[in-house]
C-alpha positions as CSV (number, residue, x, y, z in Angstrom):
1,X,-23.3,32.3,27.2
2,X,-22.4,35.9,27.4
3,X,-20.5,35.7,30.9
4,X,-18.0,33.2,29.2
5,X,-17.4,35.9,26.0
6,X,-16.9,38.5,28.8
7,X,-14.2,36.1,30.7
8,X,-12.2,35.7,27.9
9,X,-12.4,39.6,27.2
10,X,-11.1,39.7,31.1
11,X,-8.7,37.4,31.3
12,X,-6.7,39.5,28.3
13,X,-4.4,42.0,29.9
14,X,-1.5,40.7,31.7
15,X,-2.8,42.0,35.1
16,X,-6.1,40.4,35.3
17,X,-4.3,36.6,33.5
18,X,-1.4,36.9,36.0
19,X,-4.1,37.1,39.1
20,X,-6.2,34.6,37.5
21,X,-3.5,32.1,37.2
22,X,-1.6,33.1,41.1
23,X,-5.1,31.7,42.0
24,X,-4.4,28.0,39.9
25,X,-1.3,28.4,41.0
26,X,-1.6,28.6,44.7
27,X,-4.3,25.4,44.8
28,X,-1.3,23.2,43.8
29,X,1.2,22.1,46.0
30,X,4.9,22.7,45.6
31,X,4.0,25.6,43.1
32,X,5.5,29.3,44.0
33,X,2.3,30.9,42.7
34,X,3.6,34.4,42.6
35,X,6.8,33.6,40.2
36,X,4.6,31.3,38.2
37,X,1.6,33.4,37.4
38,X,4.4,36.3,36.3
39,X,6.4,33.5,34.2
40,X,3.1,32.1,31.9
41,X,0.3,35.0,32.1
42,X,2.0,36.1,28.4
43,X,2.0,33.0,27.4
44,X,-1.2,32.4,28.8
45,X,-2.8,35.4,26.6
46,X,-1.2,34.0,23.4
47,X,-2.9,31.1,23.3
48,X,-6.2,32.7,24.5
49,X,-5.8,35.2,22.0
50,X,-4.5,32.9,19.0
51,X,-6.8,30.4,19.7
52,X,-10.1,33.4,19.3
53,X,-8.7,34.4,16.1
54,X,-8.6,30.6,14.9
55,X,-12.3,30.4,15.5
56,X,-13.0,33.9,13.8
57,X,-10.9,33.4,11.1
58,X,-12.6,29.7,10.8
59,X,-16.2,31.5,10.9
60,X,-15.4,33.7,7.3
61,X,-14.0,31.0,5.7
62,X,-15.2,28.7,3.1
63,X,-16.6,25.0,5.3
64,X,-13.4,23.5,3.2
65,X,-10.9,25.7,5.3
66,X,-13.1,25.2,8.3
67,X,-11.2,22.3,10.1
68,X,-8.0,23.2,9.9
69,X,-9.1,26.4,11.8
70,X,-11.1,24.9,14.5
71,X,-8.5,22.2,14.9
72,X,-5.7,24.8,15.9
73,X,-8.1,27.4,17.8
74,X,-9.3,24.3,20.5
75,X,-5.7,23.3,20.4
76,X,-4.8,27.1,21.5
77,X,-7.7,26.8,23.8
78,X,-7.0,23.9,25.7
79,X,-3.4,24.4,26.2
80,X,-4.2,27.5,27.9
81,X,-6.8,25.4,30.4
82,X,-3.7,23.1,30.9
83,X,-1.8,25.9,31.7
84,X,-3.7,26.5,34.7
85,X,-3.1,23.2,36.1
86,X,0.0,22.1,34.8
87,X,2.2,25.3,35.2
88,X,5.4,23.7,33.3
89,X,3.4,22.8,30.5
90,X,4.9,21.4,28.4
91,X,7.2,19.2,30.2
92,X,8.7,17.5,27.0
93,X,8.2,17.5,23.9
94,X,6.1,14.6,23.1
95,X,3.5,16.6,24.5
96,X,3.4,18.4,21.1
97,X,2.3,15.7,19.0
98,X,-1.7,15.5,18.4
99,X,-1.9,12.0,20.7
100,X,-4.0,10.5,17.5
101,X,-3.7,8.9,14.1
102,X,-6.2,8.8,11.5
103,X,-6.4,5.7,9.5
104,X,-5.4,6.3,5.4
105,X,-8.1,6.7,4.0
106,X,-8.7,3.9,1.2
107,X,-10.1,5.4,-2.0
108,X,-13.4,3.3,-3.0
109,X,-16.3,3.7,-1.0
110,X,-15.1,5.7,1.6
111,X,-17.3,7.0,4.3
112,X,-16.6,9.3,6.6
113,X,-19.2,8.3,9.4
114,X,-17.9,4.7,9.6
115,X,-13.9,6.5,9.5
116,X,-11.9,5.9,13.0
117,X,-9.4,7.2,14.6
118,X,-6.7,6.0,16.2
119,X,-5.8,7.3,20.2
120,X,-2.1,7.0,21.0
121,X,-0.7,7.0,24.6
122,X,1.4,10.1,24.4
123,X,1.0,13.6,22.9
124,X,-1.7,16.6,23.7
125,X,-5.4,14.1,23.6
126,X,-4.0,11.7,26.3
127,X,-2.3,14.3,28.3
128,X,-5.2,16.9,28.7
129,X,-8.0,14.3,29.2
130,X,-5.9,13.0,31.6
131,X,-5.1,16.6,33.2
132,X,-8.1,18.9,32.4
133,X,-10.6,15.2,32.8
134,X,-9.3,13.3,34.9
135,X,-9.4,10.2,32.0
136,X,-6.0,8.6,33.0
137,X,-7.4,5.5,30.7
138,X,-9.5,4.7,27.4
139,X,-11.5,1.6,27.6
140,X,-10.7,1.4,23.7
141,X,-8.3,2.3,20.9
142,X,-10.5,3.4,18.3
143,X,-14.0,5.3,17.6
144,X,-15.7,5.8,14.7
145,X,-16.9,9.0,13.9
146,X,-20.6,8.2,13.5
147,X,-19.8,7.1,17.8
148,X,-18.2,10.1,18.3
149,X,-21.0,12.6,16.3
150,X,-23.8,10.7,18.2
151,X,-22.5,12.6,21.5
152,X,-22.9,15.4,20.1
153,X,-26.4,16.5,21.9
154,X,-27.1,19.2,18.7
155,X,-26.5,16.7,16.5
156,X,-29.3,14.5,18.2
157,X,-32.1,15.8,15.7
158,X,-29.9,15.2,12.5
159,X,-29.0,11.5,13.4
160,X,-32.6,11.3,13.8
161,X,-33.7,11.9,10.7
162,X,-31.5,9.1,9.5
163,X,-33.1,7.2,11.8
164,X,-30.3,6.5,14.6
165,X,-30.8,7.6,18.3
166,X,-27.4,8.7,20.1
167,X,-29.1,10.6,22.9
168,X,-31.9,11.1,25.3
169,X,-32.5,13.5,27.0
170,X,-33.2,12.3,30.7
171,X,-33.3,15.6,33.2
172,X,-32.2,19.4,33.7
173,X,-28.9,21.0,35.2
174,X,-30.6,22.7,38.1
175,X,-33.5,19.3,38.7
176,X,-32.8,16.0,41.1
177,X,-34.9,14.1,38.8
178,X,-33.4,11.4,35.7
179,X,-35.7,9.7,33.8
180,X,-34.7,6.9,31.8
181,X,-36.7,5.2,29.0
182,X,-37.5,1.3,30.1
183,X,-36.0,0.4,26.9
184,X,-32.6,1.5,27.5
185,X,-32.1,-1.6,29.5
186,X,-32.0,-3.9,25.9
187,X,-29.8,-1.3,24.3
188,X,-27.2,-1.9,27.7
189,X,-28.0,-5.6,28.2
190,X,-29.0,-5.2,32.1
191,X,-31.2,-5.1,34.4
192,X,-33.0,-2.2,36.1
193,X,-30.2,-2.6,39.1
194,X,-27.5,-3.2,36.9
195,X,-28.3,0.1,35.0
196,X,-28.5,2.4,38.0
197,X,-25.2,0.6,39.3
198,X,-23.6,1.3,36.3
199,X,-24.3,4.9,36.3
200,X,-24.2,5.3,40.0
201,X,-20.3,6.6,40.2
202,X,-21.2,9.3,37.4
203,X,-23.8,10.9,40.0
204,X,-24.2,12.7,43.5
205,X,-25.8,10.7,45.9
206,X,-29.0,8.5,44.5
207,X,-31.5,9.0,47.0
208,X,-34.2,7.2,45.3
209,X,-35.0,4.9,42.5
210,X,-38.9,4.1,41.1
211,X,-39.7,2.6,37.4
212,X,-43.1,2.0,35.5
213,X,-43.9,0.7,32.4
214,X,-42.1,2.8,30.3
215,X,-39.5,4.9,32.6
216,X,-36.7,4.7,35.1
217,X,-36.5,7.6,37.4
218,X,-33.8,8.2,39.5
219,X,-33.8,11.1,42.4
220,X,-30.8,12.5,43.3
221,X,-29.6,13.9,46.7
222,X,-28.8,17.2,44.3
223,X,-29.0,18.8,41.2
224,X,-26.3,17.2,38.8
225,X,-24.8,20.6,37.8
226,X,-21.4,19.9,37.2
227,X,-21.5,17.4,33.9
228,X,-19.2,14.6,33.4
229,X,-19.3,12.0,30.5
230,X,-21.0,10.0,30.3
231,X,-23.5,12.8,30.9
232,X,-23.6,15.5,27.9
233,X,-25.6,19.0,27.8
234,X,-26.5,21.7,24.8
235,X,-25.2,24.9,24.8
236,X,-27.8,26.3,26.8
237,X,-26.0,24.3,29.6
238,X,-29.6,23.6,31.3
239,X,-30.7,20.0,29.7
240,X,-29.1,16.4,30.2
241,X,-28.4,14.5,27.8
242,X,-27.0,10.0,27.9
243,X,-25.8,8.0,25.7
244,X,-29.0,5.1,24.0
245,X,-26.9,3.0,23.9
246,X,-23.6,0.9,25.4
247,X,-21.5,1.3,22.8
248,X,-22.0,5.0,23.0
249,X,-20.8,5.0,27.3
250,X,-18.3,6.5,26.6
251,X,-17.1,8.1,30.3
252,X,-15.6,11.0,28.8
253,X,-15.6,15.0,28.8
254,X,-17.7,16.2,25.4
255,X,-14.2,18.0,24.9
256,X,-12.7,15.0,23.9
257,X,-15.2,14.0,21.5
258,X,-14.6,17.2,19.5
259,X,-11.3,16.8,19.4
260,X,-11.1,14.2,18.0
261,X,-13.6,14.9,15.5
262,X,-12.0,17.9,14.3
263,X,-8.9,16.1,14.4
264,X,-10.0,13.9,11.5
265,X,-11.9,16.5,9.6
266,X,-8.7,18.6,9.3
267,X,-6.7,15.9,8.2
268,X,-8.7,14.9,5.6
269,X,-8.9,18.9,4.2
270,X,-5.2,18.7,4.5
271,X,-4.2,15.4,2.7
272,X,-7.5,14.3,1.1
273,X,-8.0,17.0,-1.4
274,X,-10.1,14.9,-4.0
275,X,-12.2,13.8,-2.1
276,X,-12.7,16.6,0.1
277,X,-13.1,19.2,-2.6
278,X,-15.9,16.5,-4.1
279,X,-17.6,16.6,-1.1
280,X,-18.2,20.2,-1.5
281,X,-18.9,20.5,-5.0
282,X,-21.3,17.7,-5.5
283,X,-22.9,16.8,-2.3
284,X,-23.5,13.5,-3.3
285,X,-22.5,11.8,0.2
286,X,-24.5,11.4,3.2
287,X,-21.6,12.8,4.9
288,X,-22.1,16.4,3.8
289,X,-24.9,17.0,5.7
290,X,-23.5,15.3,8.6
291,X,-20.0,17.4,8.3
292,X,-21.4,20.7,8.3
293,X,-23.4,20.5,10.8
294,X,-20.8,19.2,13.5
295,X,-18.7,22.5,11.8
296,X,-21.3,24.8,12.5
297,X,-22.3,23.6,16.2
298,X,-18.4,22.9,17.2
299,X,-17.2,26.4,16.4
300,X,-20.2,28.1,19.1
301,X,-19.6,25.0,21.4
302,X,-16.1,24.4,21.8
303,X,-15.3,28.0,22.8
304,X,-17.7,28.1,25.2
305,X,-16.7,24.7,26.6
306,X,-13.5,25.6,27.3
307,X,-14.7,28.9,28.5
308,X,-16.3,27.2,31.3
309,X,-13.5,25.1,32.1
310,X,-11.4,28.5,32.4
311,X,-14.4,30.1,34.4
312,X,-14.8,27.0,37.2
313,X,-11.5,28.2,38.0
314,X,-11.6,32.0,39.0
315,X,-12.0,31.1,42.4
């Protein structure tokens, strides 16, 4: 979206960061907005700016190179969102750590798809889902990265032709209307109540619930245009996308999931050279395919993600 490109371009001068971040600043209690906007607007810039050049760097490199890139230009990204709510950032230093471990990867028949990852309770994942989210706590200690792609609404065709379903999608941004396929109901092991009582805190007001033969609908007192997980949206930021099925509600910001992701994918360029380089050179693994599409999609979506986070804010 061309406003967010634009917002980024405003927010670099000191002038225009230090009056964007006096009005964070003055939203949160016990904060002298004036001193504190003057203190972190450089620092502010810096990882604007560093985290840009990540992502442009990333996009004329070689795919191998790739996640190391991205990794560091969304960690530059979201640490200056954090900035504008949390404006001692970082408070200690265990705050630097990644906040997730990737299992070692075992040498015969590895996969990348069915790879996890590991969430800890301290460093940057816990602390901005928690502060940027709102996710105070996971409802697991592990993902897979074939559970973590199938948010991914641009990855919903690809995953289709392997035959897997992460996503439907079930309404526009700006429309009061969901519709759900009947079937979901088997994939989540309820009932038609159940379902919309499941969902029900993730929503405005539900005004009204009908069903047929093959749909749910569900009309809502307004348009769901703010998205949280466990709703998703493409980059065009106008359709809605949910999870087929339970093991993929997973109430958390899209954000996350590439995080993660990306987290994994740069340690295994980093420490996995054999197999990595292979990967490359003979595309002989499902996973290529798979790999360089998330690459391709994650370094247009994360920016503008983050964008919008900064954006929401300028009021």
């Amino acid at each position: 979206m061309q406003h967010i490109e634009m917002f980024y371009t405003y927010l670099m001068s000191q002038q225009t960061a230090q009056h964007y971040l006096y009005n964070c600043y003055k939203r949160i209690e016990g904060v002298d907005a004036e001193r504190k906007s003057y203190e972190n607007c450089t620092v502010f810039i810096s990882y604007l700016e560093h985290g840009q050049l990540f992502y442009q760097s990333g996009k004329n490199s070689s795919p191998i190179l790739q996640p190391v890139l991205y990794f560091y230009g969304m960690a530059h990204l979201i640490k200056a969102c954090l900035l504008t709510v949390r404006p001692d950032y970082p408070e200690s230093t265990t705050l630097l750590a990644h906040g997730v471990t990737a299992r070692k990867r075992k040498k015969k028949d590895y996969s990348f798809l069915h790879d996890e990852v590991k969430l800890q309770h301290n460093g940057l994942f816990p602390y901005f889902s928690e502060h940027l989210f709102k996710v105070s706590k996971l409802p697991f200690e592990k993902l897979s990265m074939k559970q973590l792609l199938s948010l991914i609404p641009e990855m919903v065709p690809l995953l289709g032709f392997h035959q897997e379903k992460g996503l439907y999608q079930v309404g526009k941004t700006h429309g009061k209307w969901l519709e759900f396929p009947l079937k979901i109901l088997d994939d989540y092991y309820t009932t038609k109540d159940g379902f919309v009582k499941k969902i029900s805190s993730y929503l405005p007001d539900i005004k009204h619930m009908e069903s047929d033969s093959q749909h749910i609908q569900i009309e809502l007192a307004m348009p769901l245009t703010e998205l949280k997980g466990p709703f998703f949206s493409d980059k065009t930021q106008t359709a809605i996308f949910f999870p087929a099925k339970r093991d993929l509600f997973l109430p958390f910001s899209e954000i996350m999931v590439h995080y993660l992701l990306l987290y994994n994918l740069s340690m295994l360029c980093r420490y996995e050279t054999d197999w990595w380089g292979d990967l490359f050179t003979a595309k002989s693994d499902i996973d290529y395919p798979f790999i360089t599409q998330f690459l391709k999609e994650s370094a247009n979506k994360v920016p503008l993600l983050l964008g919008l986070e900064l954006y929401k804010k300028k009021e």
